[in-house]
C-alpha positions in Angstrom: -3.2 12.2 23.5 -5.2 13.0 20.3 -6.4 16.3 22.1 -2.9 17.0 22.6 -1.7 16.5 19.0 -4.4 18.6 17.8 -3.2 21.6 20.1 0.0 21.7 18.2 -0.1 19.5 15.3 0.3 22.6 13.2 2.1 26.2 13.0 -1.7 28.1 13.7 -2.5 25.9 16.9 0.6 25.7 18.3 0.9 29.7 18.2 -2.5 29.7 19.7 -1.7 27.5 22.2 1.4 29.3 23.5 -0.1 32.7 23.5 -3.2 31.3 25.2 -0.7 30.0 28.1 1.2 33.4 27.8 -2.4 35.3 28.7 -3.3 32.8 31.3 0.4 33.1 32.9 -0.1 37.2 32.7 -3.3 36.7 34.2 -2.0 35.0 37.3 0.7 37.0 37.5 -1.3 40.5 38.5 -2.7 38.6 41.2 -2.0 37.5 44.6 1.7 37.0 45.9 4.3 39.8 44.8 7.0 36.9 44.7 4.8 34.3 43.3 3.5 37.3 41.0 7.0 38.1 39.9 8.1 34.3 38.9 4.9 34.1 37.2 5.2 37.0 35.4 9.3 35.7 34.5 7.9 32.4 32.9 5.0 34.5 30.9 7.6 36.5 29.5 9.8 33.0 28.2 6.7 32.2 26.8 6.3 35.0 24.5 9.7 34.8 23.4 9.2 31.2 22.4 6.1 32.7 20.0 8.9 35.2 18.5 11.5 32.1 17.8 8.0 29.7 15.9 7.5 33.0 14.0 10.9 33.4 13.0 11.5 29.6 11.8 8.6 29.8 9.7 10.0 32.0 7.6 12.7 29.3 6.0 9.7 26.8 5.0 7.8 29.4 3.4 11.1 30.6 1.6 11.6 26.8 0.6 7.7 26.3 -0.9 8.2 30.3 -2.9 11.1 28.5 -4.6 10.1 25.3 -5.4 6.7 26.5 -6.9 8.9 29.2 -9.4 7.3 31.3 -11.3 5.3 29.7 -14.3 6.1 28.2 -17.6 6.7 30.7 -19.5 9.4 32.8 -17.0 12.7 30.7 -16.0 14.5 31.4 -12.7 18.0 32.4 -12.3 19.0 29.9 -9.6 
């Protein structure tokens, strides 16, 4: 369970989890079966986009920690 956790406990070893199953899946998918092949090659796809959606939502916490840390004593924000 604590191998598990440390996969994707955080934002850089979940990513490199999913793209490690996304190159595995890929793998798999130019061999053997064309059906199995095609399937295979379906799921790696889904994968990929789920990388493109983590990236995306990252975007809002980093956004969150820019405007809580400001901009210094001596300037005052606007908002």
């Amino acid at each position: 369970m604590e191998l598990a956790v440390k996969l994707v406990g955080d934002y850089s070893s979940r990513d490199k989890s999913i793209r490690l199953c996304s190159y595995i899946l890929k793998v798999l998918a130019g061999t053997g079966n064309t059906k199995f092949g095609a399937k295979i090659a379906k799921i790696a796809s889904e994968i990929s986009a789920c990388r493109t959606v983590l990236r995306l939502f990252d975007d809002i916490p980093m956004l969150a920690y820019t405007l809580s840390y400001g901009l210094g004593k001596t300037v005052s924000c606007f908002f």
